[in-house]
N, C-alpha and C positions, 0 to 999 in steps of 0.2 A: 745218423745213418745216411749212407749215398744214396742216389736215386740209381737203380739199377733199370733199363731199360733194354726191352727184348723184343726184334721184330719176329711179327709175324707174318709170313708171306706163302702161301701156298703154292702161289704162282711167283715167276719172276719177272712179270714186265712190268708192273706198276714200279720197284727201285729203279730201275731206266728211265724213268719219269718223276724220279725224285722223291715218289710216294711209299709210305709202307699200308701194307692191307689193314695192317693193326701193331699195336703199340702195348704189353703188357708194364706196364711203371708199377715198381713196388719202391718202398723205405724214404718216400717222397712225404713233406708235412706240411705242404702248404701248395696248393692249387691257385689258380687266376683263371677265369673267365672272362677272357676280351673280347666286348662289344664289338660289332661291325668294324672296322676302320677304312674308310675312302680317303680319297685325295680331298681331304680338308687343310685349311691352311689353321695356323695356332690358333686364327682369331675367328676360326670359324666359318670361311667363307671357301664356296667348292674352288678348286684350282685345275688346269688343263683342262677344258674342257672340252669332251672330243678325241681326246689324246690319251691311248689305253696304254699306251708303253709309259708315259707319263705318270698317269693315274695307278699304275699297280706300282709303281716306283715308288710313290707317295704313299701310297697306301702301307706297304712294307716299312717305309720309315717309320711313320703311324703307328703302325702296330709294335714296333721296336721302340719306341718310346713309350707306349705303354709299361712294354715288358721292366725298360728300363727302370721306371720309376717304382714299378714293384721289388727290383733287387734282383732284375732277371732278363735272359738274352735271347735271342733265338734258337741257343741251345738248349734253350725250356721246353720249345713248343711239342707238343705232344696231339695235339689234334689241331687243322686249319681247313676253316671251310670257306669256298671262295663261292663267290657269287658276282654274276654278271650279267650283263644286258646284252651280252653277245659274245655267247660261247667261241665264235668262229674267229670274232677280231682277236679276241682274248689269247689263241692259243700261239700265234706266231709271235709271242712276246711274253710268255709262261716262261721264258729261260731269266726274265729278271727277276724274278718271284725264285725258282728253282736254284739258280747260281749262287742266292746269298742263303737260301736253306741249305745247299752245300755247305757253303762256306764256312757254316755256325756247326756241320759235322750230323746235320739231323735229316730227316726223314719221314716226318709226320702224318701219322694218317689223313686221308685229306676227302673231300667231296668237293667237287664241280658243280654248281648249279648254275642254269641259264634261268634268268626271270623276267619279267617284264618292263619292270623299272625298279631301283633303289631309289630309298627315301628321297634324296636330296636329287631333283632332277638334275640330268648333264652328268651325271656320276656312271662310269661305267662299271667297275669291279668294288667287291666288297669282302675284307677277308674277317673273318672274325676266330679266335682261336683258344684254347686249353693251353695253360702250362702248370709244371710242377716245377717243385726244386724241395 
């Protein structure tokens, strides 16, 4: 069975920002849950540090090689929640996070949070997310 997927949006400014309010997924058999992902390098050590356009770039790859290795793309993602240490740096560079969840045709329900530090100090954004297939 396909995975049919149906937004839900009451309102319409959150798709303007790439986001849907909500995501009903049915005929789906297999989910992932992915762990935070930052700008880690393969071996483990934080990269750009200081550098949020950098770090959510990485971060995205990150998270796309997660997907990857499970047999799955960004066209999975079904829920992604972002986490940063600075809401405000964060948002004039949300279009490189946004342009490649274009790209993969998706639209994921999402949450913003500002927090006070991620695990790994010098880390700025943190995305963690849901997929089916």
């Amino acid at each position: 069975m396909a995975v049919e997927r149906t937004a839900v949006n009451p309102v319409a400014w959150s798709v303007e920002m790439g986001f849907n309010q909500g995501e009903v997924v049915s005929g789906h058999t297999r989910t992932l849950y992915i762990s935070g992902q930052t700008a880690m390098s393969g071996d483990g050590k934080p990269r750009h540090d200081g550098d949020m356009a950098a770090q959510l770039a990485l971060s995205v790859d990150n998270l796309e090689a997660v997907l990857g290795e499970a047999g799955m793309s960004l066209a999975n993602l079904v829920r992604l929640n972002v986490y940063t240490t600075d809401v405000d740096l964060l948002f004039p560079h949300y279009g490189v996070l946004a342009a490649r969840l274009a790209a993969a045709g998706v639209a994921p329900a999402s949450t913003m949070l500002g927090v006070a530090r991620l695990a790994v100090p010098g880390q700025l954004v943190e995305l963690e997310g849901t997929a089916v297939a």
